[in-house]
C-alpha positions in Angstrom: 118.7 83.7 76.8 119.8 86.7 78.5 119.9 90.1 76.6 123.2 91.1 78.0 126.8 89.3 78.1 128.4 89.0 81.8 130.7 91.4 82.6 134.6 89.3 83.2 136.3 90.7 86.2 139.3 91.5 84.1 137.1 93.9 81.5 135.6 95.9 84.6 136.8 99.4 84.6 137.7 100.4 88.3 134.2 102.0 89.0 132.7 98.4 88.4 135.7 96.3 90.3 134.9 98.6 93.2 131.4 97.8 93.3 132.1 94.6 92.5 134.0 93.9 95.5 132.3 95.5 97.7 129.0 93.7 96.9 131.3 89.8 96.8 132.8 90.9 100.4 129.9 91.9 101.6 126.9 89.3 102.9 125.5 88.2 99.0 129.6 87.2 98.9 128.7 86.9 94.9 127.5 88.7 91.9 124.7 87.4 90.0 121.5 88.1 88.3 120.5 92.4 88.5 123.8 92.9 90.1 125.7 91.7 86.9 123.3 94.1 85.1 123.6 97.0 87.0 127.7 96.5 87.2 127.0 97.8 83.3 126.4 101.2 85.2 128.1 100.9 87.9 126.6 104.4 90.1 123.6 102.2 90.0 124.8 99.1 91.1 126.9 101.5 94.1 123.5 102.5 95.2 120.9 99.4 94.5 123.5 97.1 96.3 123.9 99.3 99.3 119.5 99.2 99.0 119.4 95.9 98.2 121.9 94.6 101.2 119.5 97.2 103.9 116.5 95.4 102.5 117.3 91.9 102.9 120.2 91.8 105.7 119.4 95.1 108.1 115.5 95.7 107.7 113.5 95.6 110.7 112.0 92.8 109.8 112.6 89.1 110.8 114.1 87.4 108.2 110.7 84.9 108.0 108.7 88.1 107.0 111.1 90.0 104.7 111.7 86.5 102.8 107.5 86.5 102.4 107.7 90.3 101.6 110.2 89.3 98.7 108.6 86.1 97.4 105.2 87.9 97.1 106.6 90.8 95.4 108.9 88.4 92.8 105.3 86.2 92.6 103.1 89.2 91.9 106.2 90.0 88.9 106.8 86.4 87.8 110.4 86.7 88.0 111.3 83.3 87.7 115.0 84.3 89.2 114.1 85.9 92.5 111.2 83.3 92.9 113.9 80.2 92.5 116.8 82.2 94.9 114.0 82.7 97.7 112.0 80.8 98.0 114.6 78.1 99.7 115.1 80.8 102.0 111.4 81.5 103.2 111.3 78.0 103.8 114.4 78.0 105.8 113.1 80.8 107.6 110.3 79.2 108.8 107.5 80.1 105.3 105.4 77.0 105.3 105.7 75.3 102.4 101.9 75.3 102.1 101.5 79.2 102.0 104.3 79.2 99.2 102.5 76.6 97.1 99.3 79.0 97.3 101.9 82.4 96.6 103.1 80.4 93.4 99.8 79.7 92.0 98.2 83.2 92.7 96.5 82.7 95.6 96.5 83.9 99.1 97.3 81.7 101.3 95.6 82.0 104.9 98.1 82.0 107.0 97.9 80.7 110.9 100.4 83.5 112.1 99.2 87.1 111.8 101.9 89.1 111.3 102.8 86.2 107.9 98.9 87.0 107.3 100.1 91.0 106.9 103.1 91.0 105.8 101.8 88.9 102.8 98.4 91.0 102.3 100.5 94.4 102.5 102.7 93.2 100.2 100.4 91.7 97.8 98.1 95.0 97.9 100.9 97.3 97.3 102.3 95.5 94.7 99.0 94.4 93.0 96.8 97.3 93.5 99.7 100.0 93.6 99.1 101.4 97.6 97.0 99.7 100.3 94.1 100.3 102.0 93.4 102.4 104.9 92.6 99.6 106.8 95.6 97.5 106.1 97.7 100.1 106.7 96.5 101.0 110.2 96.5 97.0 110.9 100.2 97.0 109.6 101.1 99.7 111.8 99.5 98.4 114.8 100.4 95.0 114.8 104.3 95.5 113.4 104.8 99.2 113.8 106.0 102.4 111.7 109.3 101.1 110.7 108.3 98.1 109.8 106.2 99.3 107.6 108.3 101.5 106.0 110.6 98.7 105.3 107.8 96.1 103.8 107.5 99.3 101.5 110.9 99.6 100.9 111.5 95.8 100.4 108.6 95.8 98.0 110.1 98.3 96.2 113.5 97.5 95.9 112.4 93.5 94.9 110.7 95.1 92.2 113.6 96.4 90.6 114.8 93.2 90.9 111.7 91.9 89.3 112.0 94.1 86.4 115.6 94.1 85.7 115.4 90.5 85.8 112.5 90.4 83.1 113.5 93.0 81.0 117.1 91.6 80.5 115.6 88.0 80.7 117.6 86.7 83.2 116.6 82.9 84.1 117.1 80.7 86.4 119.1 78.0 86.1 118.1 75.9 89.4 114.4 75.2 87.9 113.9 74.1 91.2 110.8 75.9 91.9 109.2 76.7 88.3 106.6 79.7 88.4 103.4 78.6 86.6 102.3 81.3 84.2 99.0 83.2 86.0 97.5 85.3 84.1 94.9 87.1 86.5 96.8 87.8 90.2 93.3 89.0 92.1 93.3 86.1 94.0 96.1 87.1 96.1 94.2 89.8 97.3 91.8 90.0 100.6 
């Protein structure tokens, strides 16, 4: 059950119908899950969604390796909402289905590709651990450069967010397509 009631598009004041608006004609081209949340304060939802549509659509990372970035950091927060809406897409993008079995149970997956091997070990560390290692880091920045890296970051943090929004105002799924087994000990994702 979610803690909050949807806000109706006629009850919006014309703070939220702008934001609202501007987040259905951009690329999500709906509102759902954090964003009906943060429509309650809608300079929040102004800001995340303008965030949230650089770190999925315009990062500098392919689409493959932001969807990892985002499934690992929605895995490492067992946000049953983000896990269900992307998962399809890492798969679309080209996320072996494989690697995501091993993300769902809490396990790092050894991926063939290494920049999928990176992106998911950076993203794991930072969002396990809190920062990465020296070593990762300088592998991150070698093999997919500065602004990548800054964006994984950014990605990481912005899905987290998501994450938490999503758990603290309980928002579920309601696909149930791809149910997150409860792990209680996420140190198996880590190198």
């Amino acid at each position: 059950m979610n803690r909050f009631k949807d806000l109706k598009i006629e009850n919006m004041n014309e703070e939220q119908s702008v934001v609202y608006n501007a987040i259905v004609s951009g690329p999500r081209g709906n509102v759902i899950g954090p964003l009906q949340v943060w429509l309650n304060n809608p300079k929040l939802a102004s800001h995340a969604q303008l965030l949230g549509k650089y770190a999925r659509y315009d990062s500098n990372l392919k689409n493959k390796l932001s969807e990892l970035a985002i499934i690992t950091t929605g895995r490492c927060w067992s946000s049953e909402f983000e896990w269900e809406h992307h998962v399809p897409l890492a798969i679309k993008f080209g996320i072996d289905i494989k690697y995501i079995k091993k993300i769902e149970l809490g396990m790092r997956p050894i991926f063939k590709n290494k920049k999928e091997q990176t992106v998911f070990d950076f993203s794991a560390e930072v969002n396990l651990k809190k920062k990465v290692s020296d070593k990762l880091y300088k592998e991150a920045i070698n093999l997919l450069g500065k602004n990548a890296v800054i964006d994984i970051v950014a990605i990481c943090g912005y899905y987290t967010l998501v994450s938490m929004t999503l758990n603290v105002f309980e928002i579920k799924s309601d696909k149930k397509l791809w149910p997150l087994p409860e792990v209680k000990n996420f140190t198996k994702m880590l190198k």
